[in-house]
C-alpha positions as CSV (number, residue, x, y, z in Angstrom):
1,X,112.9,-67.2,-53.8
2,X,113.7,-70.3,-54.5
3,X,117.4,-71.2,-55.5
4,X,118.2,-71.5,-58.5
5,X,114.8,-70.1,-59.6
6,X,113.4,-72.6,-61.5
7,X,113.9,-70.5,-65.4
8,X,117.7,-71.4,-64.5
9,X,117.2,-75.1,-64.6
10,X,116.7,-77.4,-67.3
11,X,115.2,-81.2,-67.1
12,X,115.7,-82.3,-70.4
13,X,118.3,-85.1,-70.1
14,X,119.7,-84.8,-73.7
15,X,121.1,-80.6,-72.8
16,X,122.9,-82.3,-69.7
17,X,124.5,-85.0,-71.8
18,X,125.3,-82.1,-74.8
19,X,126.7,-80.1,-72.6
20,X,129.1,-82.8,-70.7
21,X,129.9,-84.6,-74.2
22,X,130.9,-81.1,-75.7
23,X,132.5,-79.0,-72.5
24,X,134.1,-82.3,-71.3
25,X,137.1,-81.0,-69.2
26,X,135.2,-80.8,-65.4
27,X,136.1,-80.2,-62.0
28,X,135.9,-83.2,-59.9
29,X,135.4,-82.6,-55.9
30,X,135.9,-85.4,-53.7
31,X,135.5,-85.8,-49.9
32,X,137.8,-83.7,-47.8
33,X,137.0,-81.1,-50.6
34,X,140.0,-82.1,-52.7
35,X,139.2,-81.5,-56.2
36,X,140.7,-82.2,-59.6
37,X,140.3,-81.0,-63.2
38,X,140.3,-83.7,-65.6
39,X,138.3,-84.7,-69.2
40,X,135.4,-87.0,-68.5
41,X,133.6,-88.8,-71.0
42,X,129.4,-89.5,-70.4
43,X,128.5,-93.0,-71.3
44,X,125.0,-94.3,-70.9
45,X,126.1,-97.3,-68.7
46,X,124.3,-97.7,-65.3
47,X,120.5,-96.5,-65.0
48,X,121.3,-93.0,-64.5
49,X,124.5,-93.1,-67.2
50,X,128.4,-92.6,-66.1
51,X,131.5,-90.7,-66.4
52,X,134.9,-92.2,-67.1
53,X,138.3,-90.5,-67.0
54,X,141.5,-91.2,-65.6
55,X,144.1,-89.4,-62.8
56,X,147.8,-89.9,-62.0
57,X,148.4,-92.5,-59.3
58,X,150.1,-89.6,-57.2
59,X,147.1,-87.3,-57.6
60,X,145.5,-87.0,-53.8
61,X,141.6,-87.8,-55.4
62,X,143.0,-91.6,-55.6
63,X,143.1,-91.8,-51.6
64,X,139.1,-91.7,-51.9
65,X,138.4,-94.3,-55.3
66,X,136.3,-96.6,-53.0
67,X,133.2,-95.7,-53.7
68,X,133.0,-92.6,-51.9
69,X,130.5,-89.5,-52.7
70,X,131.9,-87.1,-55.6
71,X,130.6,-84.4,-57.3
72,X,131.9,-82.9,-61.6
73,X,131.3,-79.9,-62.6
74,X,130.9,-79.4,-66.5
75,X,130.7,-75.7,-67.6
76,X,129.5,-74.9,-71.3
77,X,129.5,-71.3,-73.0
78,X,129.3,-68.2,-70.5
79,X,129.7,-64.6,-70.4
80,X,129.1,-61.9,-69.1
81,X,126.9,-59.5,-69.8
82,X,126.9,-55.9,-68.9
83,X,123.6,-53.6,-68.3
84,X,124.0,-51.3,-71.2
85,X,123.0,-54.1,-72.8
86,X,119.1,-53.9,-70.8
87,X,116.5,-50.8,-70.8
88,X,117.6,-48.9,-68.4
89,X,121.0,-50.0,-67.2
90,X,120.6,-47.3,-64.0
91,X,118.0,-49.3,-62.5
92,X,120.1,-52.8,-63.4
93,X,123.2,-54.7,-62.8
94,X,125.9,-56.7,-64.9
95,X,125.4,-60.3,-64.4
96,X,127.0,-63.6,-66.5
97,X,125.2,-66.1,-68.1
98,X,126.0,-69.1,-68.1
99,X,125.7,-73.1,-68.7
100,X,126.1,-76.1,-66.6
101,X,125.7,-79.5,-65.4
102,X,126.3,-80.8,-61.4
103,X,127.1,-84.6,-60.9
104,X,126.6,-86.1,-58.3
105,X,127.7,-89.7,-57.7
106,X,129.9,-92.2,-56.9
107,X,133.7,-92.7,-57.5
108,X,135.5,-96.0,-57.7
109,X,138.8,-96.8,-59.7
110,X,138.5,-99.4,-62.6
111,X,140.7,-102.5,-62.8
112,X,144.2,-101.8,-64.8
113,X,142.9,-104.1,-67.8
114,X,140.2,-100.9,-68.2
115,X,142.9,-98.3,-68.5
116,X,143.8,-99.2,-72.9
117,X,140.2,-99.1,-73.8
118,X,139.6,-96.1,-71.8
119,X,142.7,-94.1,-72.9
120,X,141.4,-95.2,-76.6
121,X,138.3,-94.1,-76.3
122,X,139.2,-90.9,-74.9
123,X,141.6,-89.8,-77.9
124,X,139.0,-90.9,-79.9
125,X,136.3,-88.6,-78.3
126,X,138.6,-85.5,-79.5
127,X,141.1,-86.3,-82.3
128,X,137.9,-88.3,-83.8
129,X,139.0,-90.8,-87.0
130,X,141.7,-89.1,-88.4
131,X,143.6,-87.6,-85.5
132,X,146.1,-89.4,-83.1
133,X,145.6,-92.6,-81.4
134,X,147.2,-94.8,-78.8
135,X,148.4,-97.2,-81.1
136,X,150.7,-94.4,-82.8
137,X,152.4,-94.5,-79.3
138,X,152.0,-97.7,-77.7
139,X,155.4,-97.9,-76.4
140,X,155.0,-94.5,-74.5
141,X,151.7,-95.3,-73.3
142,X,152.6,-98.4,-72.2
143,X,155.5,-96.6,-70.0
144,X,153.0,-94.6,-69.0
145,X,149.9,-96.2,-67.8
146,X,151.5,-97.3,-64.7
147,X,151.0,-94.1,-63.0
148,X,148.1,-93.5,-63.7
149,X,144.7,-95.2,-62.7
150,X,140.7,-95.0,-64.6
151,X,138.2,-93.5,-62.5
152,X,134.4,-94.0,-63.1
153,X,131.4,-91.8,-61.2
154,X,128.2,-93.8,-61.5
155,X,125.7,-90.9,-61.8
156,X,123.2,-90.6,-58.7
157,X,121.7,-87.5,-59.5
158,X,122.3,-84.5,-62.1
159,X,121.3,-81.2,-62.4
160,X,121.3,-78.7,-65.9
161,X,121.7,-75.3,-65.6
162,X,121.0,-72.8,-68.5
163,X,120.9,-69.1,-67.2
164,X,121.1,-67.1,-70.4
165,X,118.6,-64.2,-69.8
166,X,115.4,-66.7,-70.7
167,X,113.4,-63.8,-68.0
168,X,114.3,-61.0,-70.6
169,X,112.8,-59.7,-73.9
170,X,113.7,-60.8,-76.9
171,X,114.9,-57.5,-77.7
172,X,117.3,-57.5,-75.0
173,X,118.9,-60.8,-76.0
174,X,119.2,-59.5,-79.4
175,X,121.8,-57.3,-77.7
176,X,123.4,-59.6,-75.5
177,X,123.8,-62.2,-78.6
178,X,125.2,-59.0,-80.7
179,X,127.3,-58.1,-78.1
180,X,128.6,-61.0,-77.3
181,X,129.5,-61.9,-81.0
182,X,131.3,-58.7,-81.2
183,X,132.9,-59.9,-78.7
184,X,134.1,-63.2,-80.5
185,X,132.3,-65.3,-78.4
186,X,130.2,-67.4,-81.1
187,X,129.8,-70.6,-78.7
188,X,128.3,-68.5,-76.2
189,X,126.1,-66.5,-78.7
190,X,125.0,-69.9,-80.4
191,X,124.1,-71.3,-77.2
192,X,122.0,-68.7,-76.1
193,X,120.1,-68.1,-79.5
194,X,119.3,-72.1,-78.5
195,X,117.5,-71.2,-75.1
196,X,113.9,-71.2,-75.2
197,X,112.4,-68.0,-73.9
């Protein structure tokens, strides 16, 4: 079989970038396998887009900001799902659905002068118009941007991922999406009504 088999996968460019603008907090994995959580912001910059964040000057990923290979990890709603919820749950197994999107690319630090509009645009991306900004702080910012450095991974190669039971019936999904609302878990019930079956 090939892996992941290709109903997992997804090609359409605007459910990577959805799912990386809305589930923006990834894992970033660097050579030497030291990895890093962090929020990372898509832009459309380069010809395969990029991701912008920012880590503290002490954090071990800064050792390897030259350009080196890196790989985020973005993962939207999941859950799992039990097999009462198929046919005949004796002749299945619980799995979990889920969504995602693999980066690949490379990482390089951005000059200091980058580090205000970055940190503004970030706050911006989740308090939107009316929430905090940097200029409500600029003192402690200011006392703080010294330790700690913008990162940018120009994107290389992506790949989606959107395994949310698109091989069953719609009947079963019906009780996956039921369950999983009973559950409380709305984003993930949303997201799979979205998948195409």
């Amino acid at each position: 079989m090939i892996y992941p088999p290709p109903y997992y996968t997804d090609d359409d460019p605007a459910f990577a970038r959805r799912i990386m603008r809305e589930h923006g907090f990834a894992l970033l994995v660097v050579e030497g396998l030291a990895a890093t959580h962090l929020p990372l912001l898509f832009s459309d910059d380069g010809d395969h887009g990029a991701l912008y964040g920012h880590v503290s000057r002490s954090n071990p990923i800064c050792a390897v900001l030259d350009g080196g290979p890196a790989l985020a990890v973005f993962s939207g709603p999941h859950a799992y799902v039990s097999a009462t919820l198929y046919d005949d749950p004796s002749a299945s197994v619980p799995t979990w659905n889920y969504t995602s999107v693999q980066v690949q690319g490379r990482l390089t630090a951005l000059p200091d002068s980058d580090l205000p509009a970055h940190l503004t645009e970030l706050a911006q991306a989740y308090e939107g118009d009316h929430g905090w900004s940097v200029s409500d702080a600029p003192d402690y910012v200011d006392r703080i941007r010294h330790g700690i450095v913008a990162v940018r991974l120009e994107i290389s190669a992506l790949q989606a991922f959107r395994k949310m039971s698109g091989n069953k019936p719609p009947a079963i999904r019906k009780r996956i999406i039921d369950a999983a609302r009973a559950r409380g878990e709305e984003a993930f019930a949303t997201e799979m009504e979205t998948t195409q079956t």
